[in-house]
N, C-alpha and C positions, 0 to 999 in steps of 0.2 A: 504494500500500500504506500502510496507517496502519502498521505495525512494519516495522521492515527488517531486525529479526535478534529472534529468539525464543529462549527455552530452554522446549521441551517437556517436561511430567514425564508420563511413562507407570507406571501399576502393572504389577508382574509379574503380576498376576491377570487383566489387560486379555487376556493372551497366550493363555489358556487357552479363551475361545470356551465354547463349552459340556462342554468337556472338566471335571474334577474334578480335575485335573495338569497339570505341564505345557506344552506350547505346540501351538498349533493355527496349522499354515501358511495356513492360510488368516487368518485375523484379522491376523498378521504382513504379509501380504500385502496384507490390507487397509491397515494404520495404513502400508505402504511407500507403498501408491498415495496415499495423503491427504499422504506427506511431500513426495514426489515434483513432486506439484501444484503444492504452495507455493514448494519450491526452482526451479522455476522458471518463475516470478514474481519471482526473484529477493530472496525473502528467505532470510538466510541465519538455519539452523539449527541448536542446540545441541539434544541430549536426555540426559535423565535418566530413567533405567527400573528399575525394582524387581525385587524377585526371590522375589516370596510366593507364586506360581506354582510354586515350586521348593522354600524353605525361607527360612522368616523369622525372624532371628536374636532377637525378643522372644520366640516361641513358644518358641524351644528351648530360653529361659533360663528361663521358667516353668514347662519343666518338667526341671528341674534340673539344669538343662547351662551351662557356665561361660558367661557372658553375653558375654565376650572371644572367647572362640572358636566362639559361637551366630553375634554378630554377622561374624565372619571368614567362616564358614561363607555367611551370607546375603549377603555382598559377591562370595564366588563363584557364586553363584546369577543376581545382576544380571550377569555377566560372560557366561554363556550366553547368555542374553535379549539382550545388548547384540550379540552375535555373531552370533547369530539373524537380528538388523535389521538387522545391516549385511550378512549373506551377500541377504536380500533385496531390498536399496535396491540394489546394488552388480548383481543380475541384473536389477533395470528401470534400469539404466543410470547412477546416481546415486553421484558418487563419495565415498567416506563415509570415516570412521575411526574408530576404535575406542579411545579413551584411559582408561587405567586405574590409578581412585587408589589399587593394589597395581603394585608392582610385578610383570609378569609380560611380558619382554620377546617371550616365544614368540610370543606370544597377541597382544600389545595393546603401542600405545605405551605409555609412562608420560606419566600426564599433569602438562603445563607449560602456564599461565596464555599465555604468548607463543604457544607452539606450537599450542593451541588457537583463539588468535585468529589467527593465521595462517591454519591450517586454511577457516576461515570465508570470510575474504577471495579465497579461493582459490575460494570456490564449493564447497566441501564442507561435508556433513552432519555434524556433529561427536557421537556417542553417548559419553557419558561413564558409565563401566563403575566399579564396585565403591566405589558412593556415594562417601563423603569420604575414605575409605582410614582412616577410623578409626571405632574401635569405640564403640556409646554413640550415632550421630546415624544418624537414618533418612535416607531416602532423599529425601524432601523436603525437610531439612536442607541435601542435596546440591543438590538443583535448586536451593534459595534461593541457596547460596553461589557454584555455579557462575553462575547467573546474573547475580549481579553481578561475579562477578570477568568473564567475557566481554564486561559493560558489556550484556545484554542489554537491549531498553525494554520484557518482557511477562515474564511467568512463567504456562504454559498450562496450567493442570492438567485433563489430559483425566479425564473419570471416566462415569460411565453413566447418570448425571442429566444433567440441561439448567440445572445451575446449581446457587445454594445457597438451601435452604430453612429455612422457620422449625424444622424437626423434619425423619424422615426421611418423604420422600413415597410410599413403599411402605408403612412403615407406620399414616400419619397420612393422611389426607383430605383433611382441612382445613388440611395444609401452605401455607405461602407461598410463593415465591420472590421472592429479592432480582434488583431489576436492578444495581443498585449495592448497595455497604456498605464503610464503615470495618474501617481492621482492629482499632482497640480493638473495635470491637462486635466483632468476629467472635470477639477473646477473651474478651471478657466474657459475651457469649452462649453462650461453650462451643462454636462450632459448629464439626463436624469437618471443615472445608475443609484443612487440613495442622495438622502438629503446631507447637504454639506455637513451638519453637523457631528453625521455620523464616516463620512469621509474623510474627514477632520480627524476626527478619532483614532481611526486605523491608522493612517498616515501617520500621526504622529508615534504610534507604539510598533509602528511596523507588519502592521498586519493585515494580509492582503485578502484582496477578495476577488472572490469569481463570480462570473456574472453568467449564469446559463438557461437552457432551455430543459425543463424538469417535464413537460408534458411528455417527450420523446423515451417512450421505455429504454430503460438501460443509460440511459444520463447520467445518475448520478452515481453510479457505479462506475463505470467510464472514468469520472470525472473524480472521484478518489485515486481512483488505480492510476491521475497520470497522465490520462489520456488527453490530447488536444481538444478538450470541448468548452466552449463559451470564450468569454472575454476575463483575461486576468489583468485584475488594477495591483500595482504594486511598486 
């Protein structure tokens, strides 16, 4: 394996399949069987999942809902999604947990930097639920920071291209794709692979990220092992 521990970043919109809401068990079931794979191969897995599927706490401050409890509202959102994956990793056999930067002991551990690396060592899939536990930073904010606080060596951001382009490639043609790129290009260029301040992030600790297409069976296996897929910022 070229990485031996990852932090996966999932959108909450990944969830929804062809649906317009929501979450689609099948797609769930899909991104299970893709994690499934790689856990055993033994690399161990951290994830981060969004919750836009559901309600995205920018949306509901623009349209004139307190931004504090837009974004609380959409940290409950990734909380479903995160319960979601782990009710179906946990029926193909994969033992998982659920840690959560609100506290809600029902539900979800409360997440601990130690306890999560534990988790890992142990052989389990670690989904990390209601981004940073604060309000103001997305969800990819979250995957940067959990990232390196786990000491992961990849940050995977699954999305529904096969990489990053010079523009977007559904609406442009003459789009590029990067096999490589730096991350000042990636902000100087404006390009929307995460938001700068989770680009920021990485950059500065050094930890890179790959930018792929997860719809495509066998990706993210591929994409452990090494292989040439998607777009690496680093």
């Amino acid at each position: 394996m070229k990485f031996k521990r990852i932090l996966l970043k999932l959108s909450g919109e990944a969830l929804m399949g062809e649906q317009k809401y929501g979450i689609d068990p099948a797609v769930v079931n899909m991104i299970a069987d893709q994690v499934k794979a790689i856990r055993e191969l033994g690399v161990e897995v951290g994830l981060v999942i969004g919750g836009g599927n559901i309600f995205r706490g920018v949306a509901g401050a623009t349209k004139g809902m307190d931004r504090t409890t837009a974004d609380h509202m959409g940290m409950l959102a990734t909380m479903i999604n995160a319960l979601a994956l782990q009710d179906a990793l946990e029926h193909k056999g994969v033992n998982t947990r659920t840690l959560s930067g609100l506290e809600m002991p029902k539900v979800a551990e409360s997440y601990i930097r130690r306890r999560a690396t534990r988790h890992l060592e142990k052989g389990r899939v670690v989904i990390f639920g209601a981004g940073t536990g604060n309000p103001y930073f997305s969800t990819d904010t979250a995957a940067a920071l959990r990232g390196n606080e786990i000491a992961a060596e990849v940050v995977m951001k699954a999305t529904n291209v096969d990489g990053i382009y010079t523009a977007d490639p559904k609406q442009d043609p003459t789009a590029t794709r990067f096999d490589r790129i730096c991350f000042q290009d990636v902000l100087e260029k404006g390009l929307r692979v995460m938001d700068a301040s989770a680009i920021a992030l990485c950059m500065e600790n050094r930890l890179p990220i790959l930018v792929f297409d997860m719809n495509k069976p066998g990706n993210l296996v591929a994409a452990v092992q090494g292989e040439p897929v998607g777009t690496l910022v680093s």
